[in-house]
C-alpha positions as CSV (number, residue, x, y, z in Angstrom):
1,X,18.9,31.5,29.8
2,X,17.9,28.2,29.7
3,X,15.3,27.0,31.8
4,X,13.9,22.9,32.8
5,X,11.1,22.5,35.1
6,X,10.4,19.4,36.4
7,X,11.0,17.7,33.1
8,X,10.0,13.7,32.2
9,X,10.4,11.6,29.5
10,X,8.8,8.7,29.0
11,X,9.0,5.5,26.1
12,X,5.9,3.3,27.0
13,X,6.5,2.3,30.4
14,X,10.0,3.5,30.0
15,X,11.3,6.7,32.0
16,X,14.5,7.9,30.5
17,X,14.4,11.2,32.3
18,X,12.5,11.9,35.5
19,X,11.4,15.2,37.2
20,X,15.3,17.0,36.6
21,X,15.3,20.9,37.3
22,X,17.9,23.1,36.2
23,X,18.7,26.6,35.3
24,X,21.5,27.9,33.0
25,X,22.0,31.6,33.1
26,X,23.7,33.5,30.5
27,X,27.4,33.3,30.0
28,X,27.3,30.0,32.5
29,X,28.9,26.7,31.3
30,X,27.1,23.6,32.1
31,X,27.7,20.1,31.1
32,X,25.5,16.4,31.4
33,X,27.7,13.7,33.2
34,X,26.5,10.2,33.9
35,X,27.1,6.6,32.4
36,X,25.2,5.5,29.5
37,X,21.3,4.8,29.4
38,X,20.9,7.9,32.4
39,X,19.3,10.3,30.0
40,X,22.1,12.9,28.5
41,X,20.7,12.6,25.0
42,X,17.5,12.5,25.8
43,X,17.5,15.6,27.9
44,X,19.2,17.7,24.8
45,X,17.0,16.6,22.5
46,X,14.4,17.8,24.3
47,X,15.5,20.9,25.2
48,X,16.4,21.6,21.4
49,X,12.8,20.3,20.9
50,X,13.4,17.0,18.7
51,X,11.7,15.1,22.0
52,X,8.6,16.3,23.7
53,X,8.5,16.1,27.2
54,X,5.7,13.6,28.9
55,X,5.8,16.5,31.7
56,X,7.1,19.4,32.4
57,X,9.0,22.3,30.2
58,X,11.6,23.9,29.0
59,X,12.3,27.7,28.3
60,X,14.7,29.1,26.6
């Protein structure tokens, strides 16, 4: 399980990712759609734990 809660990033004054909630449950496929700049990367490196989050947190 993989679990976000209320998770931001911030660079400076710079919000790439702001307050996004998810859970993925076990044997679940998810995937991250949007246009570039809204924050794909930056919410998978954090959740692999290359980023850490201004606020909120991630479980896995």
């Amino acid at each position: 399980m993989i679990q976000v809660e209320h998770l931001t990033k911030r660079y400076g004054k710079f919000t790439a990712v702001d307050d996004i909630s998810f859970c993925v449950n076990e044997g679940e496929v998810f995937a991250f759609l949007g246009p570039n700049g809204s924050g794909k990367t930056t919410t998978m490196k954090t959740i692999v734990g290359l980023n850490v989050p201004t606020s909120g947190r991630v479980l896995v």
